[in-house]
Backbone and ligand atoms as CSV (ligand in chain L), in Angstrom:
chain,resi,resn,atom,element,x,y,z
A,1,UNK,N,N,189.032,-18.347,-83.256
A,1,UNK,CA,C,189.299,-18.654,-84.667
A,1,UNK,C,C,190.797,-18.543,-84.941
A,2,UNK,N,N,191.424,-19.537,-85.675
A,2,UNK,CA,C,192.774,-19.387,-85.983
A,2,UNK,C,C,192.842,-18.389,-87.062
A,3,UNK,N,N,194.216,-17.902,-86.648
A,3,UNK,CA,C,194.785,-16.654,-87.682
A,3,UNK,C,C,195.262,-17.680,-89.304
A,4,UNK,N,N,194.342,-16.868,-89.930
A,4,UNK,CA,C,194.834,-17.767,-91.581
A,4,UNK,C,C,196.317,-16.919,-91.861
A,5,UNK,N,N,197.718,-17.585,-92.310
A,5,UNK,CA,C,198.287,-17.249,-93.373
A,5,UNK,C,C,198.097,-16.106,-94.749
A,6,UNK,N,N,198.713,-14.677,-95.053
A,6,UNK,CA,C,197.976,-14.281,-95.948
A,6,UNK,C,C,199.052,-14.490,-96.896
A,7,UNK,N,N,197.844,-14.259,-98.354
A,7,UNK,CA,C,198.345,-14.863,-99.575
A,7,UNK,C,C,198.411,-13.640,-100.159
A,8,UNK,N,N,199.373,-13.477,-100.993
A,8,UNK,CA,C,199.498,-12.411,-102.087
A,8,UNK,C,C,199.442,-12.134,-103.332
A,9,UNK,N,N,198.567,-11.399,-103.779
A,9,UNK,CA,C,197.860,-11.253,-104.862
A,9,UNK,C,C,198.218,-9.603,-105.428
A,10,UNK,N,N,198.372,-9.626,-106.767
A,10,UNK,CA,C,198.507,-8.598,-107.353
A,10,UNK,C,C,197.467,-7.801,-107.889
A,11,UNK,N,N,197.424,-6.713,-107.501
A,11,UNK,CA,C,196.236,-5.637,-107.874
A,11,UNK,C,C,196.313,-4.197,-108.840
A,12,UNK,N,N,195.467,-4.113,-109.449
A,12,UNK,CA,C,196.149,-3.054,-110.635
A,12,UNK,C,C,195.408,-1.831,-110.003
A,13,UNK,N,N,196.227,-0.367,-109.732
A,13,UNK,CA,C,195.725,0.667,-109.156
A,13,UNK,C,C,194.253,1.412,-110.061
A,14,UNK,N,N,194.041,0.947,-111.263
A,14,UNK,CA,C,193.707,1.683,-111.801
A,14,UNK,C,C,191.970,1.242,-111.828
A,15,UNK,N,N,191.967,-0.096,-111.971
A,15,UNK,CA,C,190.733,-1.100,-112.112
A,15,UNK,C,C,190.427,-2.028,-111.338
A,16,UNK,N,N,191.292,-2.069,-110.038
A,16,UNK,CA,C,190.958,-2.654,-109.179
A,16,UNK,C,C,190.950,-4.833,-109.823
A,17,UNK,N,N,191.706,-4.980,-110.744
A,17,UNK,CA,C,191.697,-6.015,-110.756
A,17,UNK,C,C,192.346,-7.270,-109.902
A,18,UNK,N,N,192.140,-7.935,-109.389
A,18,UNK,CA,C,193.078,-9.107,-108.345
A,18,UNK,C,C,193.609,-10.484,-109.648
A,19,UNK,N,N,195.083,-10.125,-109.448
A,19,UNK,CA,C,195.407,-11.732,-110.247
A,19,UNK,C,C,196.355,-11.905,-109.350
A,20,UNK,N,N,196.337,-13.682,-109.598
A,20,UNK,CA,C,197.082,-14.293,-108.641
A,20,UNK,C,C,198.475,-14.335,-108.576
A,21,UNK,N,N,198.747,-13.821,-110.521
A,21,UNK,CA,C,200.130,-13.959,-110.646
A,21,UNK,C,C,200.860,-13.180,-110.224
A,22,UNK,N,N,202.714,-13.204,-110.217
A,22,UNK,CA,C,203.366,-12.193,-110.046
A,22,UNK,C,C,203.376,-11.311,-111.197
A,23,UNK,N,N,202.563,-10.435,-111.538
A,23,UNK,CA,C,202.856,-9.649,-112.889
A,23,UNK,C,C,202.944,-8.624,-112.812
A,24,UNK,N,N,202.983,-7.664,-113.811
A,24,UNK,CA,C,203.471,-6.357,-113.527
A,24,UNK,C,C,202.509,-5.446,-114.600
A,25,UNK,N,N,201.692,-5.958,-114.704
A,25,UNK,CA,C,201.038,-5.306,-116.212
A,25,UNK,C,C,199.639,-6.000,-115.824
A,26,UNK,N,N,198.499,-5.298,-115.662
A,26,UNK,CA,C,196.706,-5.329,-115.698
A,26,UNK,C,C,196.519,-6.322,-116.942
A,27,UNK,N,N,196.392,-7.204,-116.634
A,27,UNK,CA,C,195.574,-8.141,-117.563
A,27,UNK,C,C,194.390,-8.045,-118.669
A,28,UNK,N,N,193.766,-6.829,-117.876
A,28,UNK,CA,C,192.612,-6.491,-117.836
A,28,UNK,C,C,192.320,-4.987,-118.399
A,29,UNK,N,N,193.019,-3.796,-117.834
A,29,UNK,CA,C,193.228,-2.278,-118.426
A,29,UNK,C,C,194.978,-2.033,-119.029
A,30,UNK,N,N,195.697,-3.290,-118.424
A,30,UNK,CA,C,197.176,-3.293,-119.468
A,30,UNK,C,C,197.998,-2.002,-118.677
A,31,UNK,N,N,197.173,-1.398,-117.872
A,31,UNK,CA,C,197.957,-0.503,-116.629
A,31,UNK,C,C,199.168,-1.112,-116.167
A,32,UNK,N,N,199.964,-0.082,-115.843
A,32,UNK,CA,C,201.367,-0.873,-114.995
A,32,UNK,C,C,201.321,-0.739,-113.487
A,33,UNK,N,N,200.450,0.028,-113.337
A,33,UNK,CA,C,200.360,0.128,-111.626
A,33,UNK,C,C,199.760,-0.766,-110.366
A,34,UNK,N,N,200.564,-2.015,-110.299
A,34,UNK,CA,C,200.176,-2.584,-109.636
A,34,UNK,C,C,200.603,-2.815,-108.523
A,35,UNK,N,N,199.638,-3.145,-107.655
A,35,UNK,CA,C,200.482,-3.204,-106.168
A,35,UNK,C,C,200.016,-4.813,-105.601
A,36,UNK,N,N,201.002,-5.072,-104.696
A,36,UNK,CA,C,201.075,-6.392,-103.785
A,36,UNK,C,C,199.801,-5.818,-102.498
A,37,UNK,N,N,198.695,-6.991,-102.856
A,37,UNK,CA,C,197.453,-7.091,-101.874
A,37,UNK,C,C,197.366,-8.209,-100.926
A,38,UNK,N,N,197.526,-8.298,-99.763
A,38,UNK,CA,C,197.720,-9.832,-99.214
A,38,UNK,C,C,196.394,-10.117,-98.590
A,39,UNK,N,N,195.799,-11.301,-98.835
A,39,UNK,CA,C,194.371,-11.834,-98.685
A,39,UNK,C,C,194.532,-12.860,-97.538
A,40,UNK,N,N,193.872,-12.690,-96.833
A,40,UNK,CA,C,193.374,-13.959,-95.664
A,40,UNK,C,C,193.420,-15.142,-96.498
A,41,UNK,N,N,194.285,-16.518,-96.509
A,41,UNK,CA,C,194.047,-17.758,-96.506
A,41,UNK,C,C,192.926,-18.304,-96.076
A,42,UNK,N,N,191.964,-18.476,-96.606
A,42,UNK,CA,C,190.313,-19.215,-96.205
A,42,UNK,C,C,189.873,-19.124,-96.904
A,43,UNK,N,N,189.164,-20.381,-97.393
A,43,UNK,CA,C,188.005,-21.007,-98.215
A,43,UNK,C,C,187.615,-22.571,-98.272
A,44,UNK,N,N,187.201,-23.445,-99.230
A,44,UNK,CA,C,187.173,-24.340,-98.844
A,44,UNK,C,C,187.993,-25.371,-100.524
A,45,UNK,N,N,187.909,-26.673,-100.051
A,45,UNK,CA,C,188.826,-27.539,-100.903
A,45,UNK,C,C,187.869,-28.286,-101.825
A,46,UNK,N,N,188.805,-27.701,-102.868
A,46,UNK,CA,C,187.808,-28.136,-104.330
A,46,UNK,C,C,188.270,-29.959,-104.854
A,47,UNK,N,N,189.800,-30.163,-104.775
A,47,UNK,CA,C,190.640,-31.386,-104.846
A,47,UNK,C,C,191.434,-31.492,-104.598
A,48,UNK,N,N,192.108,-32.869,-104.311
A,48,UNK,CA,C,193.445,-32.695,-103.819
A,48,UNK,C,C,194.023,-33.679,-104.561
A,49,UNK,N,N,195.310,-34.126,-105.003
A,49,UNK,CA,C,195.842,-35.460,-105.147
A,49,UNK,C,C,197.378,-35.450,-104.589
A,50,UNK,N,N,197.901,-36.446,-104.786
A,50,UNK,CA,C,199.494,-37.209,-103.856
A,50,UNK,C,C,200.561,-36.964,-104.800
A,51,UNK,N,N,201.155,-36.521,-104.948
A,51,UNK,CA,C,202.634,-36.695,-105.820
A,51,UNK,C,C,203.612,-37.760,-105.105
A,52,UNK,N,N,203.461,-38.774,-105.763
A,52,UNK,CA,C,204.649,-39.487,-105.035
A,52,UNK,C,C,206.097,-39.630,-105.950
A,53,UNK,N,N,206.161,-38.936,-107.010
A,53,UNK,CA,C,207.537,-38.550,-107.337
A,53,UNK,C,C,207.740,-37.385,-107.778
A,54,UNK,N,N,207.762,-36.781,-106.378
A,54,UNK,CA,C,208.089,-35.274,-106.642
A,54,UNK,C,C,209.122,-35.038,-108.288
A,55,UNK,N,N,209.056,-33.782,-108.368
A,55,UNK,CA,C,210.248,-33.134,-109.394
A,55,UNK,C,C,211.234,-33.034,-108.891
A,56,UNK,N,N,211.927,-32.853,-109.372
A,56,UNK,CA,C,213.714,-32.760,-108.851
A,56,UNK,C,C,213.862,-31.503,-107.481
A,57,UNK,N,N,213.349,-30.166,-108.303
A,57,UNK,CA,C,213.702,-29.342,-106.943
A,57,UNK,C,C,212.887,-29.333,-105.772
A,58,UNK,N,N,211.509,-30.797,-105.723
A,58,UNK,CA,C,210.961,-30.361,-104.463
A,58,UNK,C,C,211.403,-31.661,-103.799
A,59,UNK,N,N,212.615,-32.394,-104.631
A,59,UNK,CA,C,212.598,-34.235,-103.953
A,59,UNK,C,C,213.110,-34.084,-102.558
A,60,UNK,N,N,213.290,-33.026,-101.531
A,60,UNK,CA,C,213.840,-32.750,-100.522
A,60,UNK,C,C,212.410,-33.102,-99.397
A,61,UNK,N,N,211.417,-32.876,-100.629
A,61,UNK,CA,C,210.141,-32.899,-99.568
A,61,UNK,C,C,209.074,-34.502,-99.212
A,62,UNK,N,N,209.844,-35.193,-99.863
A,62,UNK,CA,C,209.265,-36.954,-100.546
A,62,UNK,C,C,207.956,-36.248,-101.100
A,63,UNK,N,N,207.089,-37.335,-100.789
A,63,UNK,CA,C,205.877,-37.665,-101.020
A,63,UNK,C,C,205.077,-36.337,-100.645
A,64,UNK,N,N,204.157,-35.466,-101.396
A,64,UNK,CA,C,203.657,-34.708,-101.078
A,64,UNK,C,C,201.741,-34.332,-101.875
A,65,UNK,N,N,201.172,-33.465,-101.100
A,65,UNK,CA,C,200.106,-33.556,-101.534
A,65,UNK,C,C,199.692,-32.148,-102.173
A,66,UNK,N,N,199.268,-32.034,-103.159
A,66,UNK,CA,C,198.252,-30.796,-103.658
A,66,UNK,C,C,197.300,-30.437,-104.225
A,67,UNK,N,N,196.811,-29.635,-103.309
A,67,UNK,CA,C,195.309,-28.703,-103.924
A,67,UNK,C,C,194.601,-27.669,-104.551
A,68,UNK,N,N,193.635,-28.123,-104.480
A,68,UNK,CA,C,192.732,-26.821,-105.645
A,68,UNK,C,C,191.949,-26.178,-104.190
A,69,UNK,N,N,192.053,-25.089,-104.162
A,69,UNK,CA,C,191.388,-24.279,-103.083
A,69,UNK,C,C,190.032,-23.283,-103.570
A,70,UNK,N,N,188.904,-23.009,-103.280
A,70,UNK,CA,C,188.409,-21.690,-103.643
A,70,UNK,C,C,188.372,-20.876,-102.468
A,71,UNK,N,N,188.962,-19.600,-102.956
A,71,UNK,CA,C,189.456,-18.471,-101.372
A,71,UNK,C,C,187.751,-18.076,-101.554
A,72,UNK,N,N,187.396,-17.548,-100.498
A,72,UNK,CA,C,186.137,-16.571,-99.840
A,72,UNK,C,C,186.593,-15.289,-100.750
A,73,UNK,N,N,187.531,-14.931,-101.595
A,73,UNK,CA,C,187.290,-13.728,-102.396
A,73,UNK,C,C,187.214,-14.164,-103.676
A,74,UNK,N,N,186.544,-15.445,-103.915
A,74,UNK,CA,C,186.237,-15.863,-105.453
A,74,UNK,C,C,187.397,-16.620,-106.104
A,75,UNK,N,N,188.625,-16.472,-105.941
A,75,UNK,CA,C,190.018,-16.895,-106.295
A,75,UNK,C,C,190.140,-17.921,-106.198
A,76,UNK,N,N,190.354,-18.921,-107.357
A,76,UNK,CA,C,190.397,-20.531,-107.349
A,76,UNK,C,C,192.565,-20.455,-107.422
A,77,UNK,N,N,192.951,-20.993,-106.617
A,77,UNK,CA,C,194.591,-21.168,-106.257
A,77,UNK,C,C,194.720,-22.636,-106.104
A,78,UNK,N,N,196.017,-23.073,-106.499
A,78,UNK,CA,C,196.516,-23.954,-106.020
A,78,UNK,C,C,197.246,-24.219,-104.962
A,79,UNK,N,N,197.648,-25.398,-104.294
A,79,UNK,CA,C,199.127,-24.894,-103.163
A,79,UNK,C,C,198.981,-26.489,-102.923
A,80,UNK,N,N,199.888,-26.637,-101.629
A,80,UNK,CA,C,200.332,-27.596,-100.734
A,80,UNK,C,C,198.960,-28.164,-100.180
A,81,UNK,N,N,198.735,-29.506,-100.008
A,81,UNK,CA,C,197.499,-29.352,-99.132
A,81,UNK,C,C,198.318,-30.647,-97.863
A,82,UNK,N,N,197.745,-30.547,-96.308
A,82,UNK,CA,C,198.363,-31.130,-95.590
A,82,UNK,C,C,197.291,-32.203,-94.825
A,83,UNK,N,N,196.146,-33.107,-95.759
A,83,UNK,CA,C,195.703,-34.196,-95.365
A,83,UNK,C,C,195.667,-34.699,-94.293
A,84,UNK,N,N,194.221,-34.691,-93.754
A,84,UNK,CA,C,194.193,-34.910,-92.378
A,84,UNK,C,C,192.999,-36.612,-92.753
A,85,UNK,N,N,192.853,-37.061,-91.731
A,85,UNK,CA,C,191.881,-38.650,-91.708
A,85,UNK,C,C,191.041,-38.563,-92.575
A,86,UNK,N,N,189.756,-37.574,-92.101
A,86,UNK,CA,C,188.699,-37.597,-92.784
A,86,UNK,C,C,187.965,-36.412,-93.627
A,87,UNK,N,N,189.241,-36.100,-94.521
A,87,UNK,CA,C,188.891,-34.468,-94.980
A,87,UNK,C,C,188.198,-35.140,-96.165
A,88,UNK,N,N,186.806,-33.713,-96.498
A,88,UNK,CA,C,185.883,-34.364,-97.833
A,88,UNK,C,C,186.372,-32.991,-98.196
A,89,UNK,N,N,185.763,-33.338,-99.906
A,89,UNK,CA,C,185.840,-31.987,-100.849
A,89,UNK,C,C,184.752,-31.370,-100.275
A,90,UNK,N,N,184.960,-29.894,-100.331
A,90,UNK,CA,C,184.404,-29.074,-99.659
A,90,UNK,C,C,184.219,-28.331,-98.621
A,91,UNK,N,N,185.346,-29.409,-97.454
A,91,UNK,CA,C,185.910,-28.547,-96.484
A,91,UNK,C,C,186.412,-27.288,-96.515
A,92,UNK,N,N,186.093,-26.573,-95.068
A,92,UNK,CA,C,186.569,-25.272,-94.593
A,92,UNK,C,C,188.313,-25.641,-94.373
A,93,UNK,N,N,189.133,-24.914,-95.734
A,93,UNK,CA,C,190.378,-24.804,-95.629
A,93,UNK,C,C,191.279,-23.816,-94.927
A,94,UNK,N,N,192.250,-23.305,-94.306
A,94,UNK,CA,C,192.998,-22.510,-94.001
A,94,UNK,C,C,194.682,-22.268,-94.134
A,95,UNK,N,N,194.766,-21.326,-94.576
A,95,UNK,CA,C,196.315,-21.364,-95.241
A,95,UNK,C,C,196.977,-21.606,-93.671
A,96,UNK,N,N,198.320,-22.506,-93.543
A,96,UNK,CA,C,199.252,-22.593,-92.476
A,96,UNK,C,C,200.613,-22.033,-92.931
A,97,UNK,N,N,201.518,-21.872,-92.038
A,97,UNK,CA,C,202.993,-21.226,-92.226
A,97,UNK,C,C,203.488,-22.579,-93.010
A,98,UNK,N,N,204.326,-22.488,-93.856
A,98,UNK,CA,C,204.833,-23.441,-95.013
A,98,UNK,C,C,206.297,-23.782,-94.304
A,99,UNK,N,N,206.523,-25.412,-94.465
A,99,UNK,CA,C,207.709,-25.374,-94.065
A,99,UNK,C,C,208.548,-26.437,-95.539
A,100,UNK,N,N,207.776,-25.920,-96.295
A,100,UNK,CA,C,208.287,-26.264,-97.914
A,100,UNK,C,C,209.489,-25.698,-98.323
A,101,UNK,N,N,209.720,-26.370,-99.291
A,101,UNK,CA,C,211.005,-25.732,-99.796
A,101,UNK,C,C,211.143,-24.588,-100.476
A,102,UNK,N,N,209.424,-24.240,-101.652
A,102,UNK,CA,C,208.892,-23.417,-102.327
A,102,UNK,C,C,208.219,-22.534,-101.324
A,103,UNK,N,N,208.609,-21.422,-101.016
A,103,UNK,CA,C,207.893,-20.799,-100.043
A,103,UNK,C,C,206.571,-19.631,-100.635
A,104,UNK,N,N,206.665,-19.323,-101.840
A,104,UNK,CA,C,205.763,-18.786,-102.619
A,104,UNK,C,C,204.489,-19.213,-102.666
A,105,UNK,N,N,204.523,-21.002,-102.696
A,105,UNK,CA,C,203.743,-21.692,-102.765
A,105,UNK,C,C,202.365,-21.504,-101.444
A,106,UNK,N,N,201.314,-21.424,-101.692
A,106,UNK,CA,C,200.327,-21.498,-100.092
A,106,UNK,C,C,200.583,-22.571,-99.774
A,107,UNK,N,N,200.358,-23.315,-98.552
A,107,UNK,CA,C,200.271,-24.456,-97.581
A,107,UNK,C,C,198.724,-24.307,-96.986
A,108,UNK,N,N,198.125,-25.336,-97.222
A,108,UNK,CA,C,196.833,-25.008,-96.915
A,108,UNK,C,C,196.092,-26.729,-96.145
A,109,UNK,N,N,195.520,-26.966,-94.718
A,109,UNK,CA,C,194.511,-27.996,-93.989
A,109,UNK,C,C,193.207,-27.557,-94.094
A,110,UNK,N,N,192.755,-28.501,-93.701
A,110,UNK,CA,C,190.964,-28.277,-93.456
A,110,UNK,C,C,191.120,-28.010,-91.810
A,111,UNK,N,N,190.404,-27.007,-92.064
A,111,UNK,CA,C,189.635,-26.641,-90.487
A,111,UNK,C,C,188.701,-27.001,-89.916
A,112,UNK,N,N,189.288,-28.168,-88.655
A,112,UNK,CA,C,188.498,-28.953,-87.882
A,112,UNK,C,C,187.451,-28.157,-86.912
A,113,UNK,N,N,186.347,-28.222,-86.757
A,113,UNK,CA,C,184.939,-27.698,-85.946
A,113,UNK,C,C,185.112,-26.090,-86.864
A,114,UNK,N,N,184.777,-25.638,-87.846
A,114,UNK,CA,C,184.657,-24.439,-87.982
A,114,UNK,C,C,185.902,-23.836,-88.351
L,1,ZN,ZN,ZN,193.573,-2.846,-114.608
């Protein structure tokens, strides 16, 4: 099995909440104690579509694609997606090392046989 990419997610010490954002404050108990949780990249692909005119700070990258992911810990994310022939919605996705300009961003293929 390939090693997924992990993604980082913010967690509040107090309530155990996971958000995706960078924040600093529980959404949820308004606690400040949060810590950086990094999650296995894996789940599968909800949509994808093409940007073919990027924004200004990603025009380094042309034409690019992105997706809606749902991770295996419930977490619906967006990111990079890297389109292969015959990928359907619903494929088994896996985060890859990003060679984007936005490195925050996940980079995420479908995983061929499993
Ligand atoms: Zn909380």
């Amino acid at each position: 099995m390939l090693n997924a990419e992990m993604i980082s997610f913010h967690q509040c010490m107090h309530c155990n909440t996971l958000d995706a954002l960078c924040i600093d404050t529980c959404a949820k108990c308004l606690n400040t104690n949060m810590e950086t949780v990094m999650i296995p990249g894996r789940g599968k692909l909800v949509s994808w579509t093409t940007i073919r005119k990027p924004p200004l700070r990603f025009k380094s990258d042309g034409i690019y694609h992105v997706g809606v992911f749902d991770l295996d810990n419930g977490f619906r994310v967006t990111g990079r997606f890297l389109p292969g022939d015959d990928d359907q919605l619903g494929d088994r996705v896996i985060a890859v090392p990003s060679m984007m300009t936005e490195h925050t961003t996940p980079t995420f293929r479908v995983q061929k046989n499993g």
